[in-house]
NULUM-280289 format. One line per 2 residues: number of its first residue (from 1); their letters; for each residue x, z negated, y negated of N, C-alpha, C, O. Coordinates in steps of 0.1 Angstrom, whole numbers. Layout:
<pts>
NUM> a> X/Z/Y/X/Z/Y/X/Z/Y/X/Z/Y  ...
</pts>
This chain:
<pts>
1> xx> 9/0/12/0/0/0/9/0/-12/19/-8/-13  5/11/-24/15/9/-33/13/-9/-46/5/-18/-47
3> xx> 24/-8/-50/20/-16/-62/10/-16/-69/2/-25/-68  8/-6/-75/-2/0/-85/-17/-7/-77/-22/-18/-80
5> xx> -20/1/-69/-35/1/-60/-33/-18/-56/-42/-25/-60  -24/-25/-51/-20/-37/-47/-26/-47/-61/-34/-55/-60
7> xx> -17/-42/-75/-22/-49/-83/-37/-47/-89/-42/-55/-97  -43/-35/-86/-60/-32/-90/-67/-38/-85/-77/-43/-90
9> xx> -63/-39/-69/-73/-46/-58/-73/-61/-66/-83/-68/-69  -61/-65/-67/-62/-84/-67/-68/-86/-84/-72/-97/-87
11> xx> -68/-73/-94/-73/-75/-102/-90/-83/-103/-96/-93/-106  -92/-67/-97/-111/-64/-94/-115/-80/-83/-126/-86/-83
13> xx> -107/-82/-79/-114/-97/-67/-113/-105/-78/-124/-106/-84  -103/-111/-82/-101/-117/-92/-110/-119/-103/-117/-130/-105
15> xx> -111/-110/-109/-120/-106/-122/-137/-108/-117/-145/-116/-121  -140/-97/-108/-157/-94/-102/-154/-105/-93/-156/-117/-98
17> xx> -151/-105/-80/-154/-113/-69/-157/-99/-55/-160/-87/-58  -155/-104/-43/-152/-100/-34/-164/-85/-30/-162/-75/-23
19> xx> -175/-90/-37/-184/-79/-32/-178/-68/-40/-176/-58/-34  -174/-68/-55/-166/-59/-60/-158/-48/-57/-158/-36/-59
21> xx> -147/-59/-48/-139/-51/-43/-139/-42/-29/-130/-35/-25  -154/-47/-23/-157/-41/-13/-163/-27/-19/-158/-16/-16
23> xx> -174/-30/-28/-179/-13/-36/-165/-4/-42/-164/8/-43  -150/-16/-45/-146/-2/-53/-141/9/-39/-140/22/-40
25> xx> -138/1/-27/-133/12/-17/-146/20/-15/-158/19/-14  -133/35/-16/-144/43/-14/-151/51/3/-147/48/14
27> xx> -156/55/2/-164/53/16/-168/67/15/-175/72/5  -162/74/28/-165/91/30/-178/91/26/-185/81/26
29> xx> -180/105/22/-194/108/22/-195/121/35/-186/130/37  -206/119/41/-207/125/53/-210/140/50/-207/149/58
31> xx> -218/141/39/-223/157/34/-206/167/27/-202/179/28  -202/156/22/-191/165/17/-180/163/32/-183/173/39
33> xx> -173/158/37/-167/162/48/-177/169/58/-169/177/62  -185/171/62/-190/180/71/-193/196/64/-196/205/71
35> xx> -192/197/52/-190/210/44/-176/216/44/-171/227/44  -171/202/45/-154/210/44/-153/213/58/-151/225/60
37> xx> -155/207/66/-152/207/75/-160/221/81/-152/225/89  -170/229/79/-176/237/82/-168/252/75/-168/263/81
39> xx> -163/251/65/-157/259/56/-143/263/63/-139/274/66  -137/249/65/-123/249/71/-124/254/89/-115/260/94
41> xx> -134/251/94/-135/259/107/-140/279/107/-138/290/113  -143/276/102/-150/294/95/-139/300/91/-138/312/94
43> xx> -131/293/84/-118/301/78/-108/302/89/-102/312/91  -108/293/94/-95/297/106/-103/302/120/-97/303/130
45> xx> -115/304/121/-122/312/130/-122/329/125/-125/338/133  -119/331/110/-124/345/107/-141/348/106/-147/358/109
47> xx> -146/337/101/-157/345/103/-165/348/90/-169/338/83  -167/360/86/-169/359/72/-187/350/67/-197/345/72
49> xx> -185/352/58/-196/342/52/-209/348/57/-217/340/60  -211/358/57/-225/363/62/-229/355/76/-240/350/78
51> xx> -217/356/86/-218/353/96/-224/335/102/-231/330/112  -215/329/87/-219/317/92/-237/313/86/-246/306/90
53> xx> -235/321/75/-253/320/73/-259/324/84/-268/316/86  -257/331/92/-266/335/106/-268/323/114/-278/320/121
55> xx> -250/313/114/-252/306/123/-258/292/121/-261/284/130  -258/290/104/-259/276/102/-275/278/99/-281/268/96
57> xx> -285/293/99/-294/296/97/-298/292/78/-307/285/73  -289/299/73/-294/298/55/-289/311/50/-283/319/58
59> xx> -293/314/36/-290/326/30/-278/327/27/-270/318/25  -276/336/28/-253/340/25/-253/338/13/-241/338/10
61> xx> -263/335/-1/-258/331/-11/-257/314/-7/-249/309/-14  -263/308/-1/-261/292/1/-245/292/6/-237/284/1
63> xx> -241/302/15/-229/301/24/-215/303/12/-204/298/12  -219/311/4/-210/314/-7/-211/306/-16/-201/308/-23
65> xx> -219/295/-22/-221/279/-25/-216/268/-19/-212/257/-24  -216/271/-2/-207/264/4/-190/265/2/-183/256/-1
67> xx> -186/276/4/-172/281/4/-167/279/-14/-155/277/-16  -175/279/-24/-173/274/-34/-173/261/-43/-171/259/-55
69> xx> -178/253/-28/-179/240/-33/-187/237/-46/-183/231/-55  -201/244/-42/-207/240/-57/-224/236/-47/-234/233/-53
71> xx> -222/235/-33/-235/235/-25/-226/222/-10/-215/224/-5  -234/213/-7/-231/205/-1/-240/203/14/-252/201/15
73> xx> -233/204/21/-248/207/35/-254/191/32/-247/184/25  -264/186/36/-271/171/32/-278/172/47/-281/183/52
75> xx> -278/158/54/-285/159/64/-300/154/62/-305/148/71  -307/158/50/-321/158/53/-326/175/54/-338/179/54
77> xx> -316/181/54/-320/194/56/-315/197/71/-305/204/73  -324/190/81/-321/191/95/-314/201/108/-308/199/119
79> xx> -318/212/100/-317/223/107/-302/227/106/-293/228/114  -302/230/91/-285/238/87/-273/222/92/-261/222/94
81> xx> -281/213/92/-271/200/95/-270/200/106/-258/200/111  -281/201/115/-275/202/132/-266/217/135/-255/218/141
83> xx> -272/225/129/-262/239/131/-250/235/130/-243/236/139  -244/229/117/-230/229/111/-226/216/122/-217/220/129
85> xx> -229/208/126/-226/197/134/-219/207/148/-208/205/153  -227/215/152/-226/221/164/-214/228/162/-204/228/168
87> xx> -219/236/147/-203/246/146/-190/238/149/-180/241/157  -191/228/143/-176/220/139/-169/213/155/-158/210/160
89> xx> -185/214/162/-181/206/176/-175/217/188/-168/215/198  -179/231/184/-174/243/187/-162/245/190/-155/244/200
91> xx> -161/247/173/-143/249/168/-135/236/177/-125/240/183  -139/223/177/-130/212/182/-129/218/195/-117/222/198
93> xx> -137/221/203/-137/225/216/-129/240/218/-121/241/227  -131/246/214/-122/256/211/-110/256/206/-104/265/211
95> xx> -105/249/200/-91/244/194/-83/236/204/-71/236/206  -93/230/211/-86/220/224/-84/227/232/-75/223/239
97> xx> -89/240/235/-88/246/247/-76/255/245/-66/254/253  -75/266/232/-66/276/233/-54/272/220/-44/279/217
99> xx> -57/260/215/-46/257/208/-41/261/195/-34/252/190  -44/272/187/-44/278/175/-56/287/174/-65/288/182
101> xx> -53/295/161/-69/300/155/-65/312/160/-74/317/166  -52/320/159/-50/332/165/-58/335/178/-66/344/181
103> xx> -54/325/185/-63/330/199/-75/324/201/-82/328/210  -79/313/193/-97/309/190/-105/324/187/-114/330/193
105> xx> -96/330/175/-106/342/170/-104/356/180/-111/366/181  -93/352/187/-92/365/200/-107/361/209/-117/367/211
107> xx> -104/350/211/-116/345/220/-130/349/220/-137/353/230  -134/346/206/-144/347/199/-151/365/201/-162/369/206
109> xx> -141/372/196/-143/389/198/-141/392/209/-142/405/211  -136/384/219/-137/394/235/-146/391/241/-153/381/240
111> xx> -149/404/252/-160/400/259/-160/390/270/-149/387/274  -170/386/275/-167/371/282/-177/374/289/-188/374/283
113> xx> -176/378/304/-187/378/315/-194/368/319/-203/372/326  -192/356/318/-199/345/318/-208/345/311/-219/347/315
115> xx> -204/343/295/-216/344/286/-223/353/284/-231/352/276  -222/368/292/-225/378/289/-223/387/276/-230/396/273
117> xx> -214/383/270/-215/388/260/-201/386/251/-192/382/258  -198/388/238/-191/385/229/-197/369/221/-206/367/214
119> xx> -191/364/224/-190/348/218/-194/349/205/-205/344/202  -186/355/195/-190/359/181/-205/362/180/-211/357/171
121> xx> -211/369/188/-226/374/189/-234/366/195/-246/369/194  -231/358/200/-239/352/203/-242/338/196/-253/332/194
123> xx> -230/334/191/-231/325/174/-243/324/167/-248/313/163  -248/339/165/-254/341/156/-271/337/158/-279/339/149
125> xx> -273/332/172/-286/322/175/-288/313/180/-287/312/192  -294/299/172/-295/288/184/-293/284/195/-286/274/198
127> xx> -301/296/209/-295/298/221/-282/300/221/-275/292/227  -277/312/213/-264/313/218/-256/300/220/-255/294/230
129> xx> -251/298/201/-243/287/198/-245/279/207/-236/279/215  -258/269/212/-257/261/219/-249/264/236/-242/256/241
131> xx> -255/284/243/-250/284/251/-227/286/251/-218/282/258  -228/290/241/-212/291/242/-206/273/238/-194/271/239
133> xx> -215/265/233/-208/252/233/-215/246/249/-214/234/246  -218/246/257/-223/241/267/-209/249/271/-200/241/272
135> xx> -205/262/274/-196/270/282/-178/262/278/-168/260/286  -179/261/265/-165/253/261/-165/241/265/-155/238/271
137> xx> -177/231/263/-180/218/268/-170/223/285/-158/223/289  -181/227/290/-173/229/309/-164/230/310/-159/222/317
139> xx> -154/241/303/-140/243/304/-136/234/299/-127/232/307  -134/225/291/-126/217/285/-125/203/294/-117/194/293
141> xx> -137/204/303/-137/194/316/-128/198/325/-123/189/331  -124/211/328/-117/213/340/-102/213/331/-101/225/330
143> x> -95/210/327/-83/212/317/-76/199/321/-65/196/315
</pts>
């Protein structure tokens, strides 16, 4: 802990009292890390903004509000919140599996007989997403 923050903290207890110094720590906010965190997987997935509006189910101008940090996903908006939750749980599972984004986004664009399909495309619906994270979920069991 530095000096500086060391002598602020013993100020504010000092001065306010203890509940003070518990409000000044600050405490994640869950809408803005799960936006970053949606923005920062999108980016090292390649997937351009249109795409992730398909997947988080909102308009590509919200998605281009997201990536500009002037739009925050909020979990009373259920839908795009479970979407982005899934994306992010995706990417982790994906990342665990093949290790970098070079070969996450190879992954993504090839075809995959299992899933029937291209992973990327199938993103782009409830079913899918959910089926290609049930398919990463499995494999990351056998690993």
């Amino acid at each position: 802990m530095g000096r500086a923050l060391s002598i602020e903290i013993n100020l504010v207890y000092s001065f306010y009292g203890m509940d003070a110094l518990q409000q000044s720590i600050a405490q994640p906010d869950p809408s803005a890390t799960l936006t970053k965190a949606v923005v920062r997987a999108a980016t090292a997935l390649g997937l351009s903004q249109a795409v992730l509006a398909e997947v988080l189910g909102v308009s590509p101008a919200t998605t281009s509000r997201l990536f500009a940090g002037s739009h925050a996903l909020d979990p009373a908006r259920r839908r795009e919140w479970e979407f982005a939750l899934l994306f992010v749980r995706l990417f982790r599972s994906l990342d665990a599996i093949v290790g970098n984004d070079r070969d996450a986004r190879t992954w993504l664009r090839g075809a995959n007989q299992a899933l029937g399909g291209r992973p990327l495309d199938l993103l782009r619906s409830a079913e899918g997403l959910v089926r290609v994270l049930h398919y990463l979920d499995a494999s990351r069991g056998r690993i």
